[in-house]
N, C-alpha and C positions, 0 to 999 in steps of 0.2 A: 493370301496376299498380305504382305507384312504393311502395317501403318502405325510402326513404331513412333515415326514423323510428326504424322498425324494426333496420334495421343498424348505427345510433346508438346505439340501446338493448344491442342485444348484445355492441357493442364496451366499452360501458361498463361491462356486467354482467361481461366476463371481466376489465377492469385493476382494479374498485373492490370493494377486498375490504366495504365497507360497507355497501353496493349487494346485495351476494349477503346478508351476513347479514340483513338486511333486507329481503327482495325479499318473501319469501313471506310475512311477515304487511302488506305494505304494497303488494302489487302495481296495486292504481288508483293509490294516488300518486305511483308510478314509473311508468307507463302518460301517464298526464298531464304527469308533468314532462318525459318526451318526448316529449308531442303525438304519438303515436300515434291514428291512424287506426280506426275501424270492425274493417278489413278487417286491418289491421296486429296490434291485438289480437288476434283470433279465431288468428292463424298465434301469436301468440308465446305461445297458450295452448297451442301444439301441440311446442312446443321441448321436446327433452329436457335440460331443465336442468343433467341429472348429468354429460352430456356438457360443456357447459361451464364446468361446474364442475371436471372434471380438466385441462381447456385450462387455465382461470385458475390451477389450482393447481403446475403446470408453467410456467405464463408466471413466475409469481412465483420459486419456487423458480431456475430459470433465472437472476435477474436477480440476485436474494440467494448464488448460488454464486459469479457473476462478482465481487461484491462482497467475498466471504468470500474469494476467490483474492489479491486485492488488497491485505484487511484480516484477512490472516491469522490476526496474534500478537492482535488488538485479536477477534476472535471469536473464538478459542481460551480469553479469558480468560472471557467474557462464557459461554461453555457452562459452566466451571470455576464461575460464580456461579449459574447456573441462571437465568439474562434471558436467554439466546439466543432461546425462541419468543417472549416479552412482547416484545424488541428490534424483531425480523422484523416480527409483527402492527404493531407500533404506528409502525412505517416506514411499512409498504404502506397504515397508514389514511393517516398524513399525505399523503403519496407515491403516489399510486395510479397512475399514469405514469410508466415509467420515462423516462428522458434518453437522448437518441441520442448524448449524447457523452459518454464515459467520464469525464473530468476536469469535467464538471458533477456527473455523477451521485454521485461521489467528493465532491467539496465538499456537495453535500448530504447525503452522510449522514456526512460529518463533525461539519456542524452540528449536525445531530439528535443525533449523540450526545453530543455535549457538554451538552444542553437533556438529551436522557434520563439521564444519568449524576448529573447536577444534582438534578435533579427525583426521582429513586430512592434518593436519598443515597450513591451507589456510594463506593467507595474513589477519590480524586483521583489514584490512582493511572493509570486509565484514559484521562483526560483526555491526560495522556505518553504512553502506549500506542496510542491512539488517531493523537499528532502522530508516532509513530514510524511506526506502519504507512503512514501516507500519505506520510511523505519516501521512505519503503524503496518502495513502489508509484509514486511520481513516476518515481524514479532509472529503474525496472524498464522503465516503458514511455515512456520518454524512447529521443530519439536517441542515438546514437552521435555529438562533434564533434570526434574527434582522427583526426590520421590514423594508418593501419593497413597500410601498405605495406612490405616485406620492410627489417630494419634489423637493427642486432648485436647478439648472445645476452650479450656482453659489457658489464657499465657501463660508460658512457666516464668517467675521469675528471674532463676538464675542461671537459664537453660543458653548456650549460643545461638545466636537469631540468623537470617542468612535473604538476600534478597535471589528470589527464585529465580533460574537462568531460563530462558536467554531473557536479557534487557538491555536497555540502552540509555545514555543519557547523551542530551546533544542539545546544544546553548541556541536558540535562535532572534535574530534581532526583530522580529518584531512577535506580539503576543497573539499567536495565533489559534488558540482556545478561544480567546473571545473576540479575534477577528473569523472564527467560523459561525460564532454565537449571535455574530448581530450583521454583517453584511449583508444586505440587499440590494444591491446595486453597481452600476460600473464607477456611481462617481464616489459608493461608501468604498470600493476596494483604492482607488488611485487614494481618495483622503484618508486613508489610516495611517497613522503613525506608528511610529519606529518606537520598539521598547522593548528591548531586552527580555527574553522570557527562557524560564531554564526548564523544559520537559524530560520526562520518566515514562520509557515507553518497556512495557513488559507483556509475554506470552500471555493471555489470559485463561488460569489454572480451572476457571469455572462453564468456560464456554469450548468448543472444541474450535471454531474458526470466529475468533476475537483476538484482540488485546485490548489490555489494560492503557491508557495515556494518563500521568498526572502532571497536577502542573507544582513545580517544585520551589515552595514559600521561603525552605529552608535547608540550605546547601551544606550547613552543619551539621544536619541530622543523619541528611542523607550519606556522608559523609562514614559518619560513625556506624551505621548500617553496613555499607561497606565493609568492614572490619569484622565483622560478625560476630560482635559482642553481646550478651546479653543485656533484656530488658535494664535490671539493675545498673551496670555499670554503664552504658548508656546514660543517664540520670544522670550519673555522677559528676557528668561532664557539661550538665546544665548551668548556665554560668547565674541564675536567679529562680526565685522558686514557680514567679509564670513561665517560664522558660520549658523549666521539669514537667509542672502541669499539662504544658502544650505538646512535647512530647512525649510524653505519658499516652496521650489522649491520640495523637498522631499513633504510635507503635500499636494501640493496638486496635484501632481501625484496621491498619495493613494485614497484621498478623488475619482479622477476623476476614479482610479480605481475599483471603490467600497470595498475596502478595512477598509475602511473609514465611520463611519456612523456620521448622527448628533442626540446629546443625545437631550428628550422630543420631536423629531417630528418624521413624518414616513420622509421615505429618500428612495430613486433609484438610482439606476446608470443612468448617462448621457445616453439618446439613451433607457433605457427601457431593460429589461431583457431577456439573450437569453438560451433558455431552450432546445437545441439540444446539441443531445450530441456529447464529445471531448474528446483528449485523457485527463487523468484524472490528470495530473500534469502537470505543464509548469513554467518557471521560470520568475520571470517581475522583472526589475530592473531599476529606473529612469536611466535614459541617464547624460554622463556628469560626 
């Protein structure tokens, strides 16, 4: 007896959370919309519902933790507001099928939250929050494309310097380093102000699932970096001598953080590379 119908029907019943609220006062008109058989019904009045109901409730959860690994700081705030379950539910209606690829299923609920944040009048705050966590998760599970092969603990000089790929740099108008550093509240998130903050988000060459965020003091430097100059001529282009000092001290922080590569040789981080894993963002900022 074929219940191809029928295993249609049940698949549907554990992805659509709409589908379950509804089933019990609607069950001939979901019976029908899956052409369900005679014999097909009689078995699906035999199912123990609550069984697939902790399945769907697991599959979901499951799929929203992956999500929340990802979109850490942007759920972190959303619980701090009290939308974390309205958020979840009103995904899983739109959304009742998850995505087999992680960078679709990311872009969708990017969207969506930009549409929910809109639509709830949330603080525009989120909407930043939101493009941070996904640069900081792009970086995290992006490849590695510099090489990694044994090279000197020492800066070189006069050697071309090179910022390790992938990165990213992206202007945000308010400063959200230190609105993740100090929010506690619905009324610290609506009161924070607007302030220009210019971030540096990179793979991180020392962790296997991290990146690197800094927050960028100096858009000259970075700038110059860019160009993949060496340490020396770099200097050259300090317009006073704290200027030189500051990035003098800036380059090779980075270099010693791996952030830093050197251009035509292979290169390492100080100490040899550590391949366990971490949480997946963390902020480094030279001292000083």
């Amino acid at each position: 007896m074929a219940i191809i119908n029928l295993q249609r029907f049940m698949v549907a019943y554990v992805r659509d959370i709409t589908l379950r609220n509804q089933f019990t006062q609607n069950k001939e008109a979901y019976y029908a919309q899956f052409e369900l058989t005679s014999s097909e019904r009689k078995l699906a009045e035999q199912i123990d519902y609550s069984i697939l109901q902790v399945t769907a409730e697991k599959m979901l959860k499951d799929r929203i933790d992956r999500r929340e690994s990802e979109f850490q700081e942007f759920f972190r705030i959303l619980r701090l507001l009290d939308e974390y379950e309205e958020f979840v539910y009103e995904f899983a209606v739109q959304y009742p099928q998850g995505s087999l690829s992680r960078k679709s299923e990311a872009e969708r609920l990017s969207a969506f939250a930009a549409a929910y944040i809109r639509k709830r009048s949330l603080p525009d705050i989120l909407l930043e929050l939101m493009e941070y966590s996904r640069l900081a998760a792009d970086m995290t599970y992006s490849s590695k494309q510099s090489p990694r092969a044994a090279g000197p603990l020492i800066l070189p000089r006069n050697q071309r310097l090179y910022l390790r790929e992938p990165y990213a740099v992206r202007k945000f108008r308010y400063d959200l380093v230190r609105f993740l550093e100090t929010v506690e509240s619905r009324d610290d998130v609506e009161a924070f102000p607007a302030q220009d903050c210019l971030l540096f988000f990179q793979k991180s060459y020392r962790n296997a699932l991290s990146c690197v965020i800094l927050e960028v003091d100096d858009e000259t430097l970075l700038n110059l970096l860019k160009e993949g100059l060496s340490f020396n001529t770099i200097l050259l282009h300090a317009p006073n001598k704290e200027t030189r000092a500051n990035w003098a001290d800036s380059i090779e922080y980075l270099f010693q953080e791996g952030i830093l590569g050197l251009d035509d040789a292979d290169d390492t981080l100080k100490g040899g590379e550590n391949n366990e894993k971490s949480d997946r963002s963390y902020d480094i900022r030279p001292s000083g």
